[in-house]
C-alpha positions in Angstrom: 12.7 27.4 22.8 13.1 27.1 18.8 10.7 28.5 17.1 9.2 26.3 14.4 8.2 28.0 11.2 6.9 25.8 9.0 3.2 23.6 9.1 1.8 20.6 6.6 -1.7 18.8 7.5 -0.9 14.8 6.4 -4.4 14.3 5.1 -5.8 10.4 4.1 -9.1 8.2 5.0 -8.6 6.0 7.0 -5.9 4.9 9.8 -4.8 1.7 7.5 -3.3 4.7 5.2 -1.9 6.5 7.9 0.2 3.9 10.0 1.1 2.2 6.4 2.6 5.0 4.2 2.5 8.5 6.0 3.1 7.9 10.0 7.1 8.0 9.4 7.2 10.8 7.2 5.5 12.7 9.6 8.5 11.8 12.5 10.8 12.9 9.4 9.5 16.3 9.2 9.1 16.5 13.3 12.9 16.3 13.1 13.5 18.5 10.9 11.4 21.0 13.0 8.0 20.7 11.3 4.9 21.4 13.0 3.1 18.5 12.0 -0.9 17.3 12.0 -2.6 14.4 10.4 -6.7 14.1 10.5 -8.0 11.0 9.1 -11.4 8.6 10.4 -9.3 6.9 13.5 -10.7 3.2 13.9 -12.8 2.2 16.5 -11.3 1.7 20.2 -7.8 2.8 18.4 -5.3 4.6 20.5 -3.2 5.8 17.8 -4.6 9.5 18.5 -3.3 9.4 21.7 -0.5 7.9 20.7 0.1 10.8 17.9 -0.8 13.9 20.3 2.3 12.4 22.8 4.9 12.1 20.2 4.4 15.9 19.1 1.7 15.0 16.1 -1.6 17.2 16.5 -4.5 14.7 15.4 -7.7 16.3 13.6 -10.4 14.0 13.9 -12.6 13.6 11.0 -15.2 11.8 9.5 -14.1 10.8 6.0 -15.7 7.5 3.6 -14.0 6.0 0.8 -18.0 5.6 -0.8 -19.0 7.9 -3.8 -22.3 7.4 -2.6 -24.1 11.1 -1.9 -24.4 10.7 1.4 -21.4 10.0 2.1 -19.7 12.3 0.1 -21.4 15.5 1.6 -20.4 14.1 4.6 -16.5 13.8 3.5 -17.1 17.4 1.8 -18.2 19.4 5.0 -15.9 17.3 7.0 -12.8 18.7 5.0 -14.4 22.6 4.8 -14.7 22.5 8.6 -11.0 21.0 8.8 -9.6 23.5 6.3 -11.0 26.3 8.6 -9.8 25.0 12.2 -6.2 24.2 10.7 -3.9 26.8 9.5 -0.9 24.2 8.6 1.0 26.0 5.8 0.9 22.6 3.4 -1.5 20.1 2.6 -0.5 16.8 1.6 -3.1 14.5 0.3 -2.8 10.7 0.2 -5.9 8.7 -0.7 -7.3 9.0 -3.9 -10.9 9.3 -3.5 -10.6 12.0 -0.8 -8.1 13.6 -3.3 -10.3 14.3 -5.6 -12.3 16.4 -3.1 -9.2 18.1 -1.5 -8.3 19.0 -5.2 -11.7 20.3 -5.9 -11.3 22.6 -2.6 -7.8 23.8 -3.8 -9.7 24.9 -7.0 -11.1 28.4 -5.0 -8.6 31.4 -4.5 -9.3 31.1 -0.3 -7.3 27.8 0.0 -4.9 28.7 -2.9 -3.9 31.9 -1.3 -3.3 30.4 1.9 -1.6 27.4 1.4 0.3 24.4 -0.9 -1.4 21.7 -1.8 0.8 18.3 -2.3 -0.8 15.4 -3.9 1.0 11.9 -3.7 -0.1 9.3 -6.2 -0.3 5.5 -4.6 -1.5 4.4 -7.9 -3.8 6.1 -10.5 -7.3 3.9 -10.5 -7.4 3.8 -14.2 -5.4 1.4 -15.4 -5.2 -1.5 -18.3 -7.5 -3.8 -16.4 -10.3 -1.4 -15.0 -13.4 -1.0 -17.0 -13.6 1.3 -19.1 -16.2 3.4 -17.6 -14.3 3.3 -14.7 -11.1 4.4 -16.6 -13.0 7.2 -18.5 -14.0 8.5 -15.3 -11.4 8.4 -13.0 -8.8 9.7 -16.0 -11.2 12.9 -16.6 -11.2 13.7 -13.0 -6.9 13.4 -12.2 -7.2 15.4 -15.9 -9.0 18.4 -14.4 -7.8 18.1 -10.8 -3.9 17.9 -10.9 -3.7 21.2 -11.8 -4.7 22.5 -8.4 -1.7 20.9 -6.9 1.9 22.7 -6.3 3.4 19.4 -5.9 2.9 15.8 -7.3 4.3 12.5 -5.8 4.7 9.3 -7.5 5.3 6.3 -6.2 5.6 4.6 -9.7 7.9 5.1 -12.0 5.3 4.1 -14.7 2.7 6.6 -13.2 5.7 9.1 -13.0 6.3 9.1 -16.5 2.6 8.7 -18.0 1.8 11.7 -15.9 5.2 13.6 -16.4 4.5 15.4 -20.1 1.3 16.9 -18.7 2.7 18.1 -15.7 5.3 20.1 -17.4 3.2 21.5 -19.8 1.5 22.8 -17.2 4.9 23.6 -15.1 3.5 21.7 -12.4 6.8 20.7 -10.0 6.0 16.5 -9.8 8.9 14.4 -8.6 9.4 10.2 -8.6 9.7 9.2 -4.9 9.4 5.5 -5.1 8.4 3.5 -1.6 10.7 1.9 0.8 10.7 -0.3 3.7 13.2 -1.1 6.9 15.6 -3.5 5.0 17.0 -4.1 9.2 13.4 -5.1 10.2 12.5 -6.9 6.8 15.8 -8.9 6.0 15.5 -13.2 6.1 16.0 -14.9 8.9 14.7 -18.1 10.9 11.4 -18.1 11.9 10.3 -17.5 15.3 7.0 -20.2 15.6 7.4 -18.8 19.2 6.3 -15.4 18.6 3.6 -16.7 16.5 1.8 -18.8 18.6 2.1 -16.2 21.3 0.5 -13.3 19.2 -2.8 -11.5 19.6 -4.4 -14.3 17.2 -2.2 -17.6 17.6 -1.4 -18.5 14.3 -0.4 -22.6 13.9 2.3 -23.0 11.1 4.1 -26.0 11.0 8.1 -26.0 10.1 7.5 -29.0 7.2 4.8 -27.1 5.6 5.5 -25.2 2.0 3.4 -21.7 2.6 2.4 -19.8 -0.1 1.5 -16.6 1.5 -0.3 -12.7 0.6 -0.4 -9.7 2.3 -3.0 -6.6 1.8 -6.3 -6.1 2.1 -8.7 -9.0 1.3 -10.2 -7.6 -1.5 -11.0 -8.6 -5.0 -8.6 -5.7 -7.3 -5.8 -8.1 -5.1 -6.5 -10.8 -7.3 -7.4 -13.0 -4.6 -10.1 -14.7 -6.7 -7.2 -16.2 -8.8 -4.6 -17.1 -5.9 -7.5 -18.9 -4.8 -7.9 -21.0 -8.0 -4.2 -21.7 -8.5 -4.2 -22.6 -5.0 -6.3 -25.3 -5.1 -4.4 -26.5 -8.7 -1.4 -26.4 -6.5 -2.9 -28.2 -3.7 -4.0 -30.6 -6.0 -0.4 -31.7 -6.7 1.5 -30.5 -3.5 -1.1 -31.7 -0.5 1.6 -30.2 1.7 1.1 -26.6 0.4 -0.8 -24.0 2.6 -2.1 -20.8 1.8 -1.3 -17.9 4.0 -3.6 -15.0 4.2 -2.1 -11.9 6.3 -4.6 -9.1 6.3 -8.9 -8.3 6.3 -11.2 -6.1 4.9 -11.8 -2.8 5.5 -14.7 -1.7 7.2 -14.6 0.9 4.5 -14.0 -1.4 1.8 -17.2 -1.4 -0.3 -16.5 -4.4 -2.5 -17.7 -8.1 -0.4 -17.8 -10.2 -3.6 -14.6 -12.6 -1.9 -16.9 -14.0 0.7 -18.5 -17.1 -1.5 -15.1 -17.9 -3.8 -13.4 -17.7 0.3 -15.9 -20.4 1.5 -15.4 -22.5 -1.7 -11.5 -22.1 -0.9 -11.9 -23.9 2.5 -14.1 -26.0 1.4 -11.7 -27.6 -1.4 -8.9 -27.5 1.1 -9.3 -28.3 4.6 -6.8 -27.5 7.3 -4.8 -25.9 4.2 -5.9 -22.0 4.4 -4.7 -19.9 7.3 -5.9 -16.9 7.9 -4.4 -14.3 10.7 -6.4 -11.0 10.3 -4.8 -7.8 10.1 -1.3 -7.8 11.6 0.2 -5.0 13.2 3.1 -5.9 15.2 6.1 -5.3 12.5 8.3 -8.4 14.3 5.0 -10.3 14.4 4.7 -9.7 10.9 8.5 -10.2 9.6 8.2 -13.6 11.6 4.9 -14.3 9.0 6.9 -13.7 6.0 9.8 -15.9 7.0 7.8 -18.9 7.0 6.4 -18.4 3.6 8.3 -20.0 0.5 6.7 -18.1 -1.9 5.0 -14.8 -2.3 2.1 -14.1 -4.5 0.8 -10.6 -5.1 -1.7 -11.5 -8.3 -3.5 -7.9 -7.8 -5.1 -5.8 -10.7 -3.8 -1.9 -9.9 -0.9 -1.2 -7.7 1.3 2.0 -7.3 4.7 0.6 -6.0 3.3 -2.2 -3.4 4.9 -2.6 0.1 4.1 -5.8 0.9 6.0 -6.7 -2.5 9.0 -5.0 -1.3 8.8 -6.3 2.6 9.0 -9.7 0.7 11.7 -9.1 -1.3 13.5 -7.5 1.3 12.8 -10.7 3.3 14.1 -13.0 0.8 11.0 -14.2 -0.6 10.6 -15.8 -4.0 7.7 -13.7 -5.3 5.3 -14.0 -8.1 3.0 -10.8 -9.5 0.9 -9.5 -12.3 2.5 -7.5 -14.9 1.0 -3.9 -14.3 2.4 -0.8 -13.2 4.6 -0.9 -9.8 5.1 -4.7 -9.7 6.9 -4.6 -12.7 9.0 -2.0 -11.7 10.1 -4.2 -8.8 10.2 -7.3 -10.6 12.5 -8.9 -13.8 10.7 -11.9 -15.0 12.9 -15.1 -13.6 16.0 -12.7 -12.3 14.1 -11.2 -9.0 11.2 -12.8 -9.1 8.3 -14.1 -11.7 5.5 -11.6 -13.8 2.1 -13.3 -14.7 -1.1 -11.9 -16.6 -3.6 -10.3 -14.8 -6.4 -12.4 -14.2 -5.0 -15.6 -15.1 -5.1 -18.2 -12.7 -3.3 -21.3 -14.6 -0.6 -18.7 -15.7 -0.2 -18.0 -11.6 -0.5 -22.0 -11.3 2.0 -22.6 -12.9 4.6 -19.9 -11.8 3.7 -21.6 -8.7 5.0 -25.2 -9.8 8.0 -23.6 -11.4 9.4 -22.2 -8.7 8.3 -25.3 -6.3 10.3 -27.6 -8.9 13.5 -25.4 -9.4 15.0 -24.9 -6.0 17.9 -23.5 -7.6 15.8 -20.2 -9.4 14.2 -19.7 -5.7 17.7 -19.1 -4.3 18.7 -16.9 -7.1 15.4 -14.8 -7.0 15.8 -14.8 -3.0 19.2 -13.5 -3.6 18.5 -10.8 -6.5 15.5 -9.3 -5.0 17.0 -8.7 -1.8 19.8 -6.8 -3.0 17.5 -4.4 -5.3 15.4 -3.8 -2.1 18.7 -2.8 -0.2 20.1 -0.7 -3.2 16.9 1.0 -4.3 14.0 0.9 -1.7 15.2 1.5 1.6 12.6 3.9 3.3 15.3 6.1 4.3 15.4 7.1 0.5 12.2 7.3 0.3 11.7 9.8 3.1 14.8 11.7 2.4 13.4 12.4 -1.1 9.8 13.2 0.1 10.8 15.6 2.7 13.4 17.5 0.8 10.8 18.3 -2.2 8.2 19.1 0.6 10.9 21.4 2.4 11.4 23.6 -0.7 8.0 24.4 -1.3 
């Protein structure tokens, strides 16, 4: 039997994070002879830590919160110090930024320094040109003071990449772009299979004549739901045949419940014209939802390079996003798709009637973006970058 000599600990919250951006790096690394474990706060009734201990994963359970509140955080903290001593993976890599900070702040003491690498991967700095500024002080004093106990820095931004980049090499910190990627065979166009839909988990009733403007991602404010909902009922207004499709929930970790009312008000203005299917996590269930939609919208306030942008794109999907870091990486203004202002709900309006009154620009964006997803975001570049930096450490 092979011997394998080499060990990383995949370390993020929640399983969300897990089974969206690290479960198929961690197969990556199995084949290439890894020993691989993963410890995040499993949800509740999941089997995914079955799931993991058969296909050669070693799960860690732990109890981590995505709450700065003290409680909570002592909690995260002496979860992670009784992790650190019951695993003795070689590597560390760290996804979610609030526990970051903490597994940074750990790396800080000689005893984990001496006995392991720490890799950090940026999803998306939480400063950023719409946060408050307290909040941007804050969070840009801590990544400041923490990256320096990393021995490896991902970015999944170019933007991020390069803002960060000077500092890192001043302090010859080895940081590399990765980018994100999805399965452009499993997220391609296609017809739409109403079958499969109204034989999910959660029927979902979409009607072939209907014009769908769609989202994907949690239901949370900082994804700019609060305007989608405003230009959607604009829209509605003038297109009675529009619907809005919501894929995705909360959190039961997601501290922020401020949607529920503006939600209510949404349904309210337009009946039998919001459908909601919860989180989805069947992928064919899912490619099936974004078939149906004719238009994309990913209005959110922070991203780091979003997937659900790219699953769209790669399905063909006219899209329309705010102009911060990571969607603007993915998208030229009217060649693969359209850019708004953050946090402005007529601009998203109308990007909306545009695209609904110039059939030809949806076929030329459908086009475009589907052949950047194939040339630049397949996930297999995206792995094979990630575990070659991780395999030279």
């Amino acid at each position: 039997m092979k011997t394998k000599q080499f060990s990383i600990l995949q370390i993020c919250s929640v399983e969300f994070t897990f089974t969206h951006f690290i479960y198929r790096l961690c197969f990556t690394l199995l084949s290439r002879d890894w020993l691989v474990s993963a410890s995040f706060t499993p949800d509740k009734s999941s089997i995914l830590p079955l799931t993991l201990q058969s296909d050669g994963i070693c799960f860690l359970p732990s109890t981590f919160h995505r709450s700065i509140h003290p409680g909570d955080l002592l909690t995260t903290w002496s979860s992670l110090s009784r992790l650190f001593l019951a695993d003795t993976s070689r590597v560390v890599h760290v996804h979610t930024p609030l526990l970051s900070y903490l597994v940074r702040f750990q790396f800080y003491f000689p005893f984990y320094r001496r006995r392991r690498k720490l890799v950090y991967t940026v999803h998306g700095f939480y400063f950023h040109p719409n946060g408050k500024l307290f909040s941007n002080l804050f969070h840009g004093l801590i990544e400041f003071l923490l990256l320096p106990s990393c021995d490896l820095v991902f970015f999944v931004s170019k933007q991020d990449f390069r803002f960060a980049s000077p500092y890192l090499r001043l302090l010859k910190i080895r940081h590399s772009y990765v980018g994100n990627g999805v399965c452009t065979q499993l997220f391609s166009p296609g017809s739409v299979n109403y079958t499969s839909l109204s034989c999910s988990p959660v029927p979902i009733a979409i009607k072939p004549n209907s014009f769908i403007v769609g989202f994907v991602g949690r239901l949370v404010p900082e994804k700019g739901l609060l305007d989608l909902f405003e230009a959607f009922k604009l829209f509605h207004s003038i297109y009675p045949e529009a619907k809005l499709l919501l894929v995705g929930d909360r959190l039961a970790s997601d501290y922020d419940q401020s949607l529920s009312s503006s939600f209510d008000n949404l349904l309210k203005s337009c009946p039998d014209s919001v459908v909601c299917t919860g989180m989805i996590r069947d992928p064919s269930v899912l490619v099936s939802l974004y078939r149906t939609m004719n238009i994309f919208c990913l209005p959110s306030y922070r991203e780091g390079l979003p997937t659900s942008l790219i699953e769209a794109m790669a399905c063909g999907i006219p899209s329309i996003a705010t102009s911060i870091r990571g969607s603007s990486q993915l998208i030229s203004h009217e060649q693969t798709g359209l850019l708004v202002p953050p946090k402005s709900p007529f601009e998203l309006f109308s990007a909306l009637c545009q695209l609904r009154s110039q059939p030809d620009l949806m076929r030329t964006i459908s086009a475009n973006a589907r052949s950047l997803i194939l040339n630049d975001y397949s996930i297999e570049k995206f792995l094979a970058v990630q575990s070659s930096e991780i395999l030279n450490l």
